[in-house]
N, C-alpha and C positions, 0 to 999 in steps of 0.2 A: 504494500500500500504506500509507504513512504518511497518507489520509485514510479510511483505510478505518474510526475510529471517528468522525472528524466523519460522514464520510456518513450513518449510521445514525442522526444524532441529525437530519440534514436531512431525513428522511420527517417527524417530526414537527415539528420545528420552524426549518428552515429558516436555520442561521447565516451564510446569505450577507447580508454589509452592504453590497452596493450597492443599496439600498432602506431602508436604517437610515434617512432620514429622515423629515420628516413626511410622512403619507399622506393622502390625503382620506376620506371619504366613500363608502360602495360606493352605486352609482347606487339599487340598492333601498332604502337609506338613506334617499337626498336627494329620492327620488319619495315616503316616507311624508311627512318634514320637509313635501314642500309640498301634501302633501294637508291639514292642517290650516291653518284660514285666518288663525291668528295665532301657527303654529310659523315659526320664527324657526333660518337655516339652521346646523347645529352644526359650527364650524372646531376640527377635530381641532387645529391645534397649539396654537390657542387653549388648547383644554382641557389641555394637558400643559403652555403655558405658565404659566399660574395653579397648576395641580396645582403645580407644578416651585416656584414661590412662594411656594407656603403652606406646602408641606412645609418647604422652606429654612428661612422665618424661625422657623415652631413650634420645629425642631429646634436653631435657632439659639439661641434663646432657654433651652432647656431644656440644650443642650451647655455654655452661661455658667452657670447654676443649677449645674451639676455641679461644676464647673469650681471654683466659689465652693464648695461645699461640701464637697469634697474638703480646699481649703484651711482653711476653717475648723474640719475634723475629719477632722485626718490617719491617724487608726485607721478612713474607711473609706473610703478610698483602693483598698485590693485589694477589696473587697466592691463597690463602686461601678466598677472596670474594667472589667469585661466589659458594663456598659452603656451606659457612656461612650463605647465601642466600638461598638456597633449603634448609638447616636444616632448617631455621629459618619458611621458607613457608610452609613446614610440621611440623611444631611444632604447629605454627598459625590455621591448619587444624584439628590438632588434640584437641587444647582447642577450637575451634568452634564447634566441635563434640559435645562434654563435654556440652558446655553452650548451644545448639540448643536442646537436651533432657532436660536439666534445664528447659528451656521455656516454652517446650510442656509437661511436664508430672507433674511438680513442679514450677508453676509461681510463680514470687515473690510478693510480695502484693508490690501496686502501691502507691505513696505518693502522687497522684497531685495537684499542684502549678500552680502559673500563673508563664509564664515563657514566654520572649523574645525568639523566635527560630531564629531570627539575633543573637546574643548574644551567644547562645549554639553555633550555626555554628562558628563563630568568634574562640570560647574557641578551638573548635575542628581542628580549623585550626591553630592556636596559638599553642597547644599541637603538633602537625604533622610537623611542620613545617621544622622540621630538617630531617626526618623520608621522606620527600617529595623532601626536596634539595638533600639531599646522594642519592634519585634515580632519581633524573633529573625528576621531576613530576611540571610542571608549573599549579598555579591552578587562575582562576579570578574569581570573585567574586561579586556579586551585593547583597544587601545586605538591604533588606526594612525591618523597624519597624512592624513585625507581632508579635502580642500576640498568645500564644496555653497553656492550661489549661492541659495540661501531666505531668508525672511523670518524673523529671528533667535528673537522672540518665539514666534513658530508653531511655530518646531522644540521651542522648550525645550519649552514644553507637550504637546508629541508624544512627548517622548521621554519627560516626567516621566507621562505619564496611563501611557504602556505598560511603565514599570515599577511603575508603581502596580497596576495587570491583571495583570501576573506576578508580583507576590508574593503577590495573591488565592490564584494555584492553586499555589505550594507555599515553602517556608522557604531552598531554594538555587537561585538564579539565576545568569545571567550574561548579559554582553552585550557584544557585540562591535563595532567599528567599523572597516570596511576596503575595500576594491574587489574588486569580479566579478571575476573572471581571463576570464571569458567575454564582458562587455559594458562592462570598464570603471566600470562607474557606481557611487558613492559606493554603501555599503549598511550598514544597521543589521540588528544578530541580536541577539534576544533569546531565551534561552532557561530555560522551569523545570522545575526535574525534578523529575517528578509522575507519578502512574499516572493517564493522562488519563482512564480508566473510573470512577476515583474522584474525579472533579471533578463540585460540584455545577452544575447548566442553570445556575443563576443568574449563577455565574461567567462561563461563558461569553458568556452573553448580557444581562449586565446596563450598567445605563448607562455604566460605564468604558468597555465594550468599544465600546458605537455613539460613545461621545465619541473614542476614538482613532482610530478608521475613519475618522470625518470630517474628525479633524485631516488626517489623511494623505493624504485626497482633497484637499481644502483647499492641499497642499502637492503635488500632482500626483506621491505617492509609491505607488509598486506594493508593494501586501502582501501576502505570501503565508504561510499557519499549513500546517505539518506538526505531527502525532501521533505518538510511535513507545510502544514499550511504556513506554520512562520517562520521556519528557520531550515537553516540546509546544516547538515552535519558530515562531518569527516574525521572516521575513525583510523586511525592509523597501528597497526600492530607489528613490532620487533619480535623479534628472536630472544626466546627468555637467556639470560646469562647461567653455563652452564657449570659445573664443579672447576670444570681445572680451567674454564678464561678468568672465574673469581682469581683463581690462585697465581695466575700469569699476572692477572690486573695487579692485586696486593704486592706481588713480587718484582712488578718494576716498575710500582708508582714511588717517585721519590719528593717528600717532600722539600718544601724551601729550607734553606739551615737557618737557625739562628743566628745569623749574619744579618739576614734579610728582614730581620724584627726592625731595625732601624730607616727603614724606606715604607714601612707599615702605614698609610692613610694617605701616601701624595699620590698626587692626581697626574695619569699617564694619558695621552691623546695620541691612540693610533688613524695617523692616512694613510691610504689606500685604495685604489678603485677596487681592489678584487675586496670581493666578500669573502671568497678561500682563505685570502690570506687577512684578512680581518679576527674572519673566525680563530686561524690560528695564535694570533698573538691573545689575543681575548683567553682562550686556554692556557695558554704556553703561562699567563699570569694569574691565573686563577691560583688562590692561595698565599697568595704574595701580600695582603690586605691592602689594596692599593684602590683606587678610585679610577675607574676605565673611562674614559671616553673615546670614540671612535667616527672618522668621517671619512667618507668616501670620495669626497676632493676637497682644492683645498681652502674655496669658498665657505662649505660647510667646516671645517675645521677651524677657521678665522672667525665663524659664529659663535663656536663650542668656547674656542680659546676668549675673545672678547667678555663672556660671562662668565668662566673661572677658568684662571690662570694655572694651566698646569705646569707642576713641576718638570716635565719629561716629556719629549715627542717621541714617537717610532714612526717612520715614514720611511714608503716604498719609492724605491732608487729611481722608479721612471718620473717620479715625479719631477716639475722643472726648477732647477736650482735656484732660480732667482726668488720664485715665490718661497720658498724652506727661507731664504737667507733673511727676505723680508718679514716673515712669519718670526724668526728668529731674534731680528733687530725688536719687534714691537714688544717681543714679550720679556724681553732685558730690560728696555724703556721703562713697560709699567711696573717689572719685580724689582729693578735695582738690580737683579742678581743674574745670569745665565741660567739658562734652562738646560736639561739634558738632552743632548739629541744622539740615535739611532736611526743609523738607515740600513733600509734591507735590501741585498742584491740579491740579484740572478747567482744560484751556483753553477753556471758555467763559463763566467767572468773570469777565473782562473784565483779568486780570491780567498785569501780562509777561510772557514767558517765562522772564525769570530778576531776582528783586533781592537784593542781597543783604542780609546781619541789620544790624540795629540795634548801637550800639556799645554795650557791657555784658554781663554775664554772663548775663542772662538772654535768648536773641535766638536766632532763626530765620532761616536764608534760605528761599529761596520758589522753586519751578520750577514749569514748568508740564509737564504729564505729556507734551505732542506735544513738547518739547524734549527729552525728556531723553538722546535720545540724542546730541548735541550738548552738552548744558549742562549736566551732572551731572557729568561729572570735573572740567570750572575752579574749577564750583560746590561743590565736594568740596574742591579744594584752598584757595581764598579761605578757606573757612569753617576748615577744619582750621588753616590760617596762623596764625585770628586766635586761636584757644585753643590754640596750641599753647607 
């Protein structure tokens, strides 16, 4: 009974995602293709690939123009939202493109850990949190102690894309975190209350939706969507954690040392565009008692920074030096004192995995992105030591 409006919408268009990825070629297709003697065979992901890249960067580039303009003529800032809005949601469509081929044709190799998915949701809703007030997106929350033995990364983007999909279809959510009574297994619910008759196809089936699917295949999670008259649900279920990944988890989880009592409460600002590598530092410091904030460029980051001053940046190496330098200068200006910065590189720059800055105010340490999950709290605390 509660799929009794998806069904209706599957005569026509069919919202089962186990086929959300790339397709080929119908054979009547690939017999015109070689009927001509210098047609040249046309690879569908191909095409969504490049689609998925041109759209990105257009949009990229024109979302920075706003961005800049807004700033520069702050009377039209409300006149200017609601576009910066659609750039921004076809920009988001376009790297979902990009990352839902990642998935299905080139996965990434999995790290799994034992991991708190109260904990992940928390980080994810902690990250979102402004991103949810600027669109009036009320979220509650229940929040039980479940262990899941997954790939840390994989989940936060799993859980962050599916509540990005449920604030699409309505303004109050919730989401839960707890165990089957029936099978045991760790499980996530998310719920929006919405009149699912009034939800546009696009919603349903637009890139957020095949990019969480495939996170969750990706993560060998069972998902199942009910409908009811006010709200639409999605159940998510993990793989219970079983005697010996407890024992592998407990056995080479290492805590921070008592070194790191003393960097206890300051306030860290990770940039980054990827959300992967977001996630990752967000773990990597978990436990460290530290205060996270986190932006995904570095507009947003200059927001976070303007209303508390953090002690410590972590930012990714592509980003453009001039903006870190100026980010750098403003926040010395307002503390008096230097702030600590890290940047993360590509490991295959040829650089160590970890060295630390130069002696003077002006100075960087250096990680490399496959350490970080090892090398980012020592690395965090060296540097904070020396400015502090």
């Amino acid at each position: 009974m509660a799929l009794n409006w998806l069904l209706s919408k599957r005569v026509r268009q069919r919202p089962d995602t186990e086929d959300v990825g790339a397709r080929h070629p119908t054979s009547a297709g690939a017999a015109d293709a070689g009927s001509a003697p210098d047609a040249q065979e046309l690879h569908w992901p191909d095409v969504v690939r490049h689609f998925g890249q041109e759209v990105a960067m257009a949009l990229n580039s024109a979302s920075d123009q706003l961005e800049r303009l807004s700033q520069l003529e702050p009377s039209l800032v409300g006149s200017l939202q609601a576009v910066s809005e659609a750039v921004e949601r076809a920009r988001q469509a376009g790297m979902a493109a990009q990352h839902v081929l990642r998935l299905s044709e080139d996965p990434p190799a999995q790290h799994r850990e034992l991991l708190g998915m109260d904990d992940v949701v928390r980080a994810v809703l902690t990250a979102r949190a402004d991103w949810l007030t600027r669109r009036q997106v009320s979220v509650r929350h229940g929040l039980a102690q479940t262990q899941v033995y997954v790939d840390s990364s994989m989940l936060y983007m799993l859980v962050d894309e599916l509540l990005l999909w449920a604030a699409q279809l309505a303004p109050s959510i919730a989401i839960m975190v707890d165990r089957s009574r029936r099978t045991g297994r760790p499980r996530l619910n998310v719920l929006a209350w919405c009149d699912p008759s009034q939800v546009p196809d696009a919603a349903w089936r637009g890139m957020r939706w095949m990019l969480w699917h495939q996170l969750a295949r990706s993560l060998g999670a069972v998902a199942r969507m009910e409908t009811h008259a006010d709200h639409v649900r999605v159940t998510l279920n993990l793989a219970a954690v079983t005697e010996d990944q407890l024992a592998t988890g407990i056995e080479e989880s290492v805590g921070p040392s008592s070194v790191s009592a003393v960097i206890q409460g300051c306030r860290v600002l990770i940039i980054s565009a990827s959300a992967q590598r977001r996630a990752q530092c967000l773990q990597a410091l978990a436990g460290y008692g530290l205060i996270l904030d986190n932006a995904s460029d570095m507009a947003e980051a200059e927001r976070l920074a303007t209303r508390h001053l953090p002690d410590a940046v972590v930012y990714d190496g592509s980003l453009n030096p001039s903006a870190i330098d100026r980010l750098r200068d403003s926040l010395e200006a307002r503390a008096g004192t230097p702030a600590a910065f890290i940047e993360i590189h590509d490991d295959d720059d040829g650089r160590a995995d970890f060295h630390t800055s130069t002696i003077g105010s002006v100075s960087t340490g250096h990680i490399a992105a496959g350490s970080l999950n090892q090398a980012l709290g020592p690395a965090l605390v060296f540097e904070l030591c020396k400015v502090m």
